[in-house]
LOLUM-381769 format. One record per atom (N, C-alpha, C): residue in three letters; x, y, z. Coordinates in pm, whole numbers, plus 50000, padded with zeros to 5 digits. Atoms other than C-alpha are relative to their C-alpha. Layout:
// residues N
ALAXYZ...
This chain:
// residues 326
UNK501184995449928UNK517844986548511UNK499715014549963UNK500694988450074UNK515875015948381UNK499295007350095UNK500724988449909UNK514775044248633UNK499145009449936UNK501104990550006UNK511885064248608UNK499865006750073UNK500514990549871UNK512325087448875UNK499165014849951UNK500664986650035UNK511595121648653UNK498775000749981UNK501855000750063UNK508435109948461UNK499554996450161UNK501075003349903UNK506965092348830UNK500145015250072UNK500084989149892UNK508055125249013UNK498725013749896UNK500904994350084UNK505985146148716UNK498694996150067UNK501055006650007UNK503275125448783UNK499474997950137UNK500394994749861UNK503315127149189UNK499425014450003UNK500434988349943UNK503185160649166UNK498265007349928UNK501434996750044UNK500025162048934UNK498554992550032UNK501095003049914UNK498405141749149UNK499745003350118UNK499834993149850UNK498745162749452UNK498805002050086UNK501744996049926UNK494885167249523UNK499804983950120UNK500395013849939UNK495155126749633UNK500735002050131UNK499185001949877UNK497945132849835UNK499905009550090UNK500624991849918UNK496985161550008UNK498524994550080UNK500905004149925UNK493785143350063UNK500494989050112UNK499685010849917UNK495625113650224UNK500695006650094UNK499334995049832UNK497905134750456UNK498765005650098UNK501114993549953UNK494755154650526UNK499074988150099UNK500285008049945UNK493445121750633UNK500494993950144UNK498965008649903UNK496355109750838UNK500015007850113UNK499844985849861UNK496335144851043UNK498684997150084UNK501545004449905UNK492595137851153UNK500324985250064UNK500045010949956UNK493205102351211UNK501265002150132UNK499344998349941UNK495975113551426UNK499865006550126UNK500754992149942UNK494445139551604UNK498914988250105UNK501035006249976UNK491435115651657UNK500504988150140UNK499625007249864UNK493795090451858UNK500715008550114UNK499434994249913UNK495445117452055UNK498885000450074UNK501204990749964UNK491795131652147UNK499424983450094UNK500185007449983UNK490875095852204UNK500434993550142UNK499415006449857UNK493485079552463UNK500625011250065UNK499974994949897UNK493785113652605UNK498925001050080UNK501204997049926UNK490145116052714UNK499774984150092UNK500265010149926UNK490445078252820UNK501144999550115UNK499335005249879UNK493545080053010UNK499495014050137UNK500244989349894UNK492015112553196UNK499074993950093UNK501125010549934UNK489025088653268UNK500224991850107UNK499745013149938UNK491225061253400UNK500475007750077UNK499594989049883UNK492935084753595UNK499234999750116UNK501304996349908UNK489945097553747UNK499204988150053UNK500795004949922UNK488235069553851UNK500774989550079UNK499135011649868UNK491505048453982UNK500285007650090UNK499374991449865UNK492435075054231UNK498405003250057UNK500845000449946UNK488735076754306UNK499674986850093UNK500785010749962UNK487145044354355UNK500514983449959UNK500355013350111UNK487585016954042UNK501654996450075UNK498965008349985UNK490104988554163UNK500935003749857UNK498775001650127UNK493534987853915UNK499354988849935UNK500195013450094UNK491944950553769UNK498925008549940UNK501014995650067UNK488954968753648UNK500435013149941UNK500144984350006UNK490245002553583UNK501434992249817UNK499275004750096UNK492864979353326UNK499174988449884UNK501035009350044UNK489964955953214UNK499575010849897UNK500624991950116UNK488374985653051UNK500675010749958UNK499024998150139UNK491344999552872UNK500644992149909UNK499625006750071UNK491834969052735UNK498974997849853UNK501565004850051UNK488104966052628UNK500175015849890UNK499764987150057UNK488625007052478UNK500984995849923UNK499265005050074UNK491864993752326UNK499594994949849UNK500375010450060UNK490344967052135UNK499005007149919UNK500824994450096UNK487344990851979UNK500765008149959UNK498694995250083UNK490105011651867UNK500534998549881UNK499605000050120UNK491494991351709UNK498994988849857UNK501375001250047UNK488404978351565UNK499875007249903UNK500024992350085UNK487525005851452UNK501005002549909UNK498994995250059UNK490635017451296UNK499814988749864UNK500295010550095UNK490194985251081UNK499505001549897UNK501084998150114UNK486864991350951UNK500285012649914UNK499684986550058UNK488275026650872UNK501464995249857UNK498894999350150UNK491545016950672UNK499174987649933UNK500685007550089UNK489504986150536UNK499425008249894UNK500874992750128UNK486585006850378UNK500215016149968UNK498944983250041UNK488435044850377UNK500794997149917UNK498524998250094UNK491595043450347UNK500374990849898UNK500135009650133UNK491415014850089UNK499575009649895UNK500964995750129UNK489075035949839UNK501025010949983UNK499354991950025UNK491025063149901UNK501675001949880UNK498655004850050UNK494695046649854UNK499824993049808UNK500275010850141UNK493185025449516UNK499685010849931UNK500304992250094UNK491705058149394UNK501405009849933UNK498724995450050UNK494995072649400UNK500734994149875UNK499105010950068UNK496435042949237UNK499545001249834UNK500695001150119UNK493765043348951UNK500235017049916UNK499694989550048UNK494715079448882UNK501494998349949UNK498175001950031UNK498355071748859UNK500054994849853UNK499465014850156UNK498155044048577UNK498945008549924UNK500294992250069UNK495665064048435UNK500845012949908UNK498954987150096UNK498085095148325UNK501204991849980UNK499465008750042UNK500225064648261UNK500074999649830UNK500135006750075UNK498455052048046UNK499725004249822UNK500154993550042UNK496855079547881UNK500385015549964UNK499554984549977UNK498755112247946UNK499515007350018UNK500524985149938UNK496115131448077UNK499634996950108UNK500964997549862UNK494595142948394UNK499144997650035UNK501244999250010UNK491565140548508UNK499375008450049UNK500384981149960UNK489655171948570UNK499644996850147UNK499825000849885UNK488555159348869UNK500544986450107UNK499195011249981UNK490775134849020UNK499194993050110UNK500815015849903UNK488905118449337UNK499184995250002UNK501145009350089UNK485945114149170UNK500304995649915UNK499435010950124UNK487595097248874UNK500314992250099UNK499185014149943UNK489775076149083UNK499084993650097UNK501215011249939UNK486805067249334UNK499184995449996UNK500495009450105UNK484775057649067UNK500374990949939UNK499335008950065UNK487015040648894UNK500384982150071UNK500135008749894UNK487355018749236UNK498744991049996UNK501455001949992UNK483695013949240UNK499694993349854UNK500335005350127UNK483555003948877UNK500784990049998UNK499305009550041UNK486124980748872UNK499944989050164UNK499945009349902UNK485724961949232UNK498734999250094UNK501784998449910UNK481844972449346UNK500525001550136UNK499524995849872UNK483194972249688UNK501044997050066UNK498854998349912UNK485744980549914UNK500454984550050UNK499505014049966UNK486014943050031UNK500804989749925UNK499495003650151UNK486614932449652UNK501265002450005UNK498694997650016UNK489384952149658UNK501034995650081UNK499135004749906UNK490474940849986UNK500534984750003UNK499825014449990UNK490304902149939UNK501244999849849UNK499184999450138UNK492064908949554UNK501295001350041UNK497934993449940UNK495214928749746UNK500754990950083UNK499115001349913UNK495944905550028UNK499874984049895UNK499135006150075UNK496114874349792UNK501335005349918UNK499194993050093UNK498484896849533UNK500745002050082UNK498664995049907UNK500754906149856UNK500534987050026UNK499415013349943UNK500854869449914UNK500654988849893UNK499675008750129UNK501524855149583UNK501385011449991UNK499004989250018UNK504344887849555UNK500884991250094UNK499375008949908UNK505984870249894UNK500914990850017UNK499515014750089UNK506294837849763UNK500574996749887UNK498974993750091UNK507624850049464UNK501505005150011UNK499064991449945UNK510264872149600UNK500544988450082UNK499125007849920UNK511104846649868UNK500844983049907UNK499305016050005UNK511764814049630UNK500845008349854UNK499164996350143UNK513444838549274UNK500425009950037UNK499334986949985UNK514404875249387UNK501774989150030UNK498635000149951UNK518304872149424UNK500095009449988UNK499244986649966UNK519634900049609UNK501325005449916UNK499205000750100UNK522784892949403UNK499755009749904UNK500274992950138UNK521354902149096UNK499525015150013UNK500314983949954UNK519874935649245UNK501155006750009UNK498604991649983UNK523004948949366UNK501134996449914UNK499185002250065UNK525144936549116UNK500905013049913UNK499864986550011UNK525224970248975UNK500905012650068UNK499354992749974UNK526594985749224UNK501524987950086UNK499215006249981UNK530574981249305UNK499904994050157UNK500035005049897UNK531664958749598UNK498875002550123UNK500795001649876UNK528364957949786UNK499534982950030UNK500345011749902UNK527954922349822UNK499894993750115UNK499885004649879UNK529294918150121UNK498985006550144UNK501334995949878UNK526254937250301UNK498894999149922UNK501065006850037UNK523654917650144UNK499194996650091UNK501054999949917UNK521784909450441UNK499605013950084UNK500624985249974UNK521634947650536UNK498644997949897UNK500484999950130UNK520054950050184UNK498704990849971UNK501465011349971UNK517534918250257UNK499285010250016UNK501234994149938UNK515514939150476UNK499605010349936UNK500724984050054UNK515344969250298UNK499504997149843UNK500395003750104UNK514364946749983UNK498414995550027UNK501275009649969UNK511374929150178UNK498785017150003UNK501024991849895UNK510234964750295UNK499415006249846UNK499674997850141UNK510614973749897UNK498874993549900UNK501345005750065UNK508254947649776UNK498985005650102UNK500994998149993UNK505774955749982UNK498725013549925UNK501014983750085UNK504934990649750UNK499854990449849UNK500005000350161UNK504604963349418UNK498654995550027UNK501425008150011UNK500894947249526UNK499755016649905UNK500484987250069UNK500264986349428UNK500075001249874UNK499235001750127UNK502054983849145UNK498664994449890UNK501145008750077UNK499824952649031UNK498515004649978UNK501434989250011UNK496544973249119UNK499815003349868UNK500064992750137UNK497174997748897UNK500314996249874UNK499555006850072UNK497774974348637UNK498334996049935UNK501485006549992UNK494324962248694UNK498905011949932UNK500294994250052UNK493024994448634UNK499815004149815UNK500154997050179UNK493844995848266UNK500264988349955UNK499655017550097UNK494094958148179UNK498124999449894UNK501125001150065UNK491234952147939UNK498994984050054UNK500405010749973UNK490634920648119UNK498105001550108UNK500344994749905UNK487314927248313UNK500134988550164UNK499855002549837UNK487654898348560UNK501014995950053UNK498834994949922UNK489914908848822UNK500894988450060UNK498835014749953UNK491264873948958UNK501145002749855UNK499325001550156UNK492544870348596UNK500765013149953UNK499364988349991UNK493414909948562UNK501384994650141UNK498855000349876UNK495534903248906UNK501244985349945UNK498865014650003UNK497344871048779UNK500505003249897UNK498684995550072UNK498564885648450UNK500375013449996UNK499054986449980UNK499594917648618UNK501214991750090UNK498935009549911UNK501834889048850UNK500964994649882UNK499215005650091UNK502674874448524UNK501305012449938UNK498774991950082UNK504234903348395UNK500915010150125UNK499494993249865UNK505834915448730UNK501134991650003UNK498685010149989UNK507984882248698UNK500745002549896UNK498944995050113UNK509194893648398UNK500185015150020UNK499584988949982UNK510264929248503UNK500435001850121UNK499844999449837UNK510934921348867UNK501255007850033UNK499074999949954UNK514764931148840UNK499715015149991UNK500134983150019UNK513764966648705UNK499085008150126UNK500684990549897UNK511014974648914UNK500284999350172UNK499524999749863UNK512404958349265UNK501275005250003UNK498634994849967UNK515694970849199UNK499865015649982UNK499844985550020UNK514695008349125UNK499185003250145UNK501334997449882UNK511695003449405UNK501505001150149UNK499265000349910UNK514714992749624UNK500855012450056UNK499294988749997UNK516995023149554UNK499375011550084UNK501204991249946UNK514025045749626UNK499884998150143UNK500155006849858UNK513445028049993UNK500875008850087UNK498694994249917UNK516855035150068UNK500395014150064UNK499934987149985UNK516805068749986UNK499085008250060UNK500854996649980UNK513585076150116UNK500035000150236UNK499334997349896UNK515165063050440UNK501105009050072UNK498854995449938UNK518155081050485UNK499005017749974UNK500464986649956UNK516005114250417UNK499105001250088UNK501105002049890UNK513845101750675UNK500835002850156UNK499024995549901UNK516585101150903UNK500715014450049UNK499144982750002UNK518085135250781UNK499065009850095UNK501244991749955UNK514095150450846UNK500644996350163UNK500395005349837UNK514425130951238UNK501635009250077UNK498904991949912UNK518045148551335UNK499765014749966UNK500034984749958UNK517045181951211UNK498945004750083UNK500954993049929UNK513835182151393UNK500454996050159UNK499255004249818UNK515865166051710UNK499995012550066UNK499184993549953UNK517095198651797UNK499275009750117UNK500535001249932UNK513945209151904UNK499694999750122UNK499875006449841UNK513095190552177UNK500734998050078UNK498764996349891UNK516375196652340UNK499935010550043UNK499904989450008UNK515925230552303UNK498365005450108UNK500925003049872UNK512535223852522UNK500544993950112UNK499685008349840UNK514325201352759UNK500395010950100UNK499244990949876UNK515885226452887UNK499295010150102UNK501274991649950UNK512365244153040UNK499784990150128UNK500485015449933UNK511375210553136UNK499764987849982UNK500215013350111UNK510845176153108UNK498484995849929UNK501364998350060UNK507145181253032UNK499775004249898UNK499824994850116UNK508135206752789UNK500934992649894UNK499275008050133UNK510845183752610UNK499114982449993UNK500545013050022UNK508185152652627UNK499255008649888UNK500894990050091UNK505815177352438UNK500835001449886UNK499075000150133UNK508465183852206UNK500404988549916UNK499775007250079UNK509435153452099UNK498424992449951UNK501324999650022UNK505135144152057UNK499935006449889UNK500204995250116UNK505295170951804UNK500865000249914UNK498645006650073UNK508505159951655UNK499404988749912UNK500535015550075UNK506925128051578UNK499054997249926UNK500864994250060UNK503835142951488UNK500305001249786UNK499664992050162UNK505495164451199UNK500554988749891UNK499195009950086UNK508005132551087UNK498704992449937UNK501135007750055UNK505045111551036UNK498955006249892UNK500424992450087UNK503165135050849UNK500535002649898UNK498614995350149UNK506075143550605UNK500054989449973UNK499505015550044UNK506745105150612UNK499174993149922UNK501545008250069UNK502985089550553UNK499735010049896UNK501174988250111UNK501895121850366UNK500755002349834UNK499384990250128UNK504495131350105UNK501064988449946UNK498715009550020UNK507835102950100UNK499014988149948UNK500915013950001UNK505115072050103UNK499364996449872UNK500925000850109UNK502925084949826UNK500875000549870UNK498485000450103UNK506305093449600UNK500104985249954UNK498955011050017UNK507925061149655UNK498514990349918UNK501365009650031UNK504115043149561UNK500145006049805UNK500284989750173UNK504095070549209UNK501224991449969UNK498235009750044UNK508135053349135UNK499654984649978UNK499605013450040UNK507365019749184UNK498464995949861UNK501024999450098UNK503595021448959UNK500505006749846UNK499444989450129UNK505515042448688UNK501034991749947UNK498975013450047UNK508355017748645UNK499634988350013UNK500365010250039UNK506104987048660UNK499295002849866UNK500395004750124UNK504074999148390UNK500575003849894UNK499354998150090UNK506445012848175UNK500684988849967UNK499275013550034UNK508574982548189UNK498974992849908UNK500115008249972UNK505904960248152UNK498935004249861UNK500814995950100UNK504394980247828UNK500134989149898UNK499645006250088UNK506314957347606UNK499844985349986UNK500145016249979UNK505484922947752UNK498684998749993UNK501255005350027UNK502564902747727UNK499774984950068UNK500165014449910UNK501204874847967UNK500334991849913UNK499855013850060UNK502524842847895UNK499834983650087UNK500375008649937UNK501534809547968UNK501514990750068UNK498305002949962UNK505664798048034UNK499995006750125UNK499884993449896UNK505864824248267UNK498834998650139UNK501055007449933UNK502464816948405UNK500224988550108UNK499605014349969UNK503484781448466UNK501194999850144UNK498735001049914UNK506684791348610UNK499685008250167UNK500264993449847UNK505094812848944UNK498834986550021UNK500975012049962UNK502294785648959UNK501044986450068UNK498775012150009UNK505414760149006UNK500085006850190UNK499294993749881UNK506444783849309UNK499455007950106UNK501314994349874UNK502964801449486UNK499144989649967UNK501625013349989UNK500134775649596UNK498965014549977UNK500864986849962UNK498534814049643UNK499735005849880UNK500325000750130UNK499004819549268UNK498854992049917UNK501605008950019UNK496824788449243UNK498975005650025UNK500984994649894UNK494854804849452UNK498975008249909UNK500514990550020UNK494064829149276UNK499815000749859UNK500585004050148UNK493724816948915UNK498334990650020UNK500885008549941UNK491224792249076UNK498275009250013UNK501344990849964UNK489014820849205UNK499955009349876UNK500114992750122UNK489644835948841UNK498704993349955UNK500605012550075UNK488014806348680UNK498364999150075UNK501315001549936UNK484944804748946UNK499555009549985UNK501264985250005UNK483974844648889UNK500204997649855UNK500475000950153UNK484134837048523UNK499114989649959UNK501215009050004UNK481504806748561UNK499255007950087UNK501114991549924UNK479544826848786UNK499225010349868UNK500454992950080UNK479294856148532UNK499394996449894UNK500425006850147UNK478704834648213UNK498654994250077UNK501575006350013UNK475624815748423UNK499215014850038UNK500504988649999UNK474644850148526UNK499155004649903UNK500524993450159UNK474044863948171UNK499374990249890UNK500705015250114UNK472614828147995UNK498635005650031UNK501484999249992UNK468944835347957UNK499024992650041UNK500715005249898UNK466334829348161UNK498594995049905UNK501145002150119UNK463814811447875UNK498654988550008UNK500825006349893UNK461734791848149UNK500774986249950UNK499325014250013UNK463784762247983UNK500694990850127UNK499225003449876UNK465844736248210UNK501195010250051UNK498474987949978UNK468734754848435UNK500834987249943UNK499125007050070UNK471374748348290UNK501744999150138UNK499025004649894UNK474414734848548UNK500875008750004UNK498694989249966UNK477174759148733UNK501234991249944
């Protein structure tokens, strides 16, 4: 297994404008729910010690709840999607090409826009590719073969499950950015032989993606006991003051966690899929062999095949002659 940690960490850090934009994001969005269910629970407050019965005064924080998270939806749907993909398309870009781009979030949220017209495109493309990844991983990954590498860890292999499942979930990214520089333009077909060649590199890139996880955890842990100390160091005022403390404890972890560890571990596992995966070349064997083992793979060759009859009657000429059949 072949690590790429130096070149992806190069390559995090010269994309720093994205990731600064995404923490920058996460702090407002954060902010936004504090500001949010503090002004509603001041509300509910106020009008259950006034007047409003408890069934009604819980009726419409359920009803506030629910546009919430509503909203929040439509926001990481059509935001944080363009955002996260523009990142992605910058990544495989200095991949692919070794340079920069002078201005990175207009490249990369063009590049979105050029390659998926809209935010929904991209969204219906990713959650097949997470689901065909799944089904993959659940009927060929052997944990075995991952840890084999290292001495006597077999015997905590189901530790190791979970922190493998949590592991794939950074390769749909992976496949993205794959998509980005495939010459293929339609994307069903871009997404199925970036799957194809994911099965042939799986041990490299889930077993380095895995390592990364691990480690990404235990400094997650390290960050959460040094900022513990903290909010003890408030308790001792009060318990108002050590609730406050640990609020901004959790604050900061999350911020360091979503903003800076998240976007890393995403640069590692995109940098060691496509390096691996420089040397291979879809094949119809391999093809065959995930089609054998995702119905969702079907799935998604299927809807290859229908936007490539769409496009071809698209572009046939319109010569007042008979139409000619989909």
């Amino acid at each position: 297994m072949v690590l790429h940690f130096g070149k992806a960490t190069g390559i995090y850090f010269k994309t720093m404008p994205f990731v600064l934009l995404r923490m920058g994001i996460g702090v407002l969005l954060g902010l936004a729910t504090v500001l949010y269910f503090g002004i509603l629970g001041f509300l509910a407050y106020t009008f259950f010690s006034e007047s409003i019965s408890g069934v009604i005064a819980i009726i419409g924080l359920l009803i506030a709840l629910f546009i919430f998270i509503k909203a929040w939806n439509l926001f990481a749907r059509y935001v944080l999607y363009l955002v996260k993909a523009g990142h992605i398309a910058v990544i495989a870009h200095i991949i692919d090409t070794g340079e920069v781009p002078s201005n990175q979030i207009s490249y990369g949220t063009g590049q979105v826009k050029e390659h998926f017209k809209e935010a929904s495109a991209l969204f219906a493309v990713d959650m097949v590719v997470k689901a065909v990844i799944k089904q993959f991983n659940k009927r060929v990954v052997s944990f075995a073969d991952l840890v084999s590498f290292v001495p006597n860890l077999k015997q905590i292999i189901q530790i190791i499950a979970k922190a493998i499942t949590i592991a794939a979930s950074y390769i749909d990214e992976a496949i993205i950015a794959y998509m980005f520089i495939s010459e293929e333009d339609n994307r069903w077909k871009s997404a199925g032989d970036g799957l194809v060649l994911y099965a042939k590199t799986w041990k490299s890139v889930l077993g380095s993606t895995l390592l990364i996880v691990l480690g990404m955890y235990a400094v997650a842990l390290v960050l959460l006991l040094a900022l513990s100390p903290v909010a003890a160091l408030l308790g001792g005022l009060s318990t108002t003051f050590e609730l406050i403390g640990w609020v901004v404890i959790a604050g900061i972890f999350l911020t360091i966690y979503s903003g800076f560890l998240k976007p890393w571990v995403k640069t590692v596992v995109i940098t060691t899929f496509l390096i691996e995966a420089q040397d291979e070349t879809p094949d119809s064997q391999t093809r065959q062999y995930i089609e054998e083992r995702s119905d969702k793979f079907k799935e998604l060759l299927e809807r290859g095949e229908q936007e490539e009859t769409e496009t071809s009657t698209e572009k046939q000429p319109n010569d007042g002659g008979p139409a000619t059949p989909a």
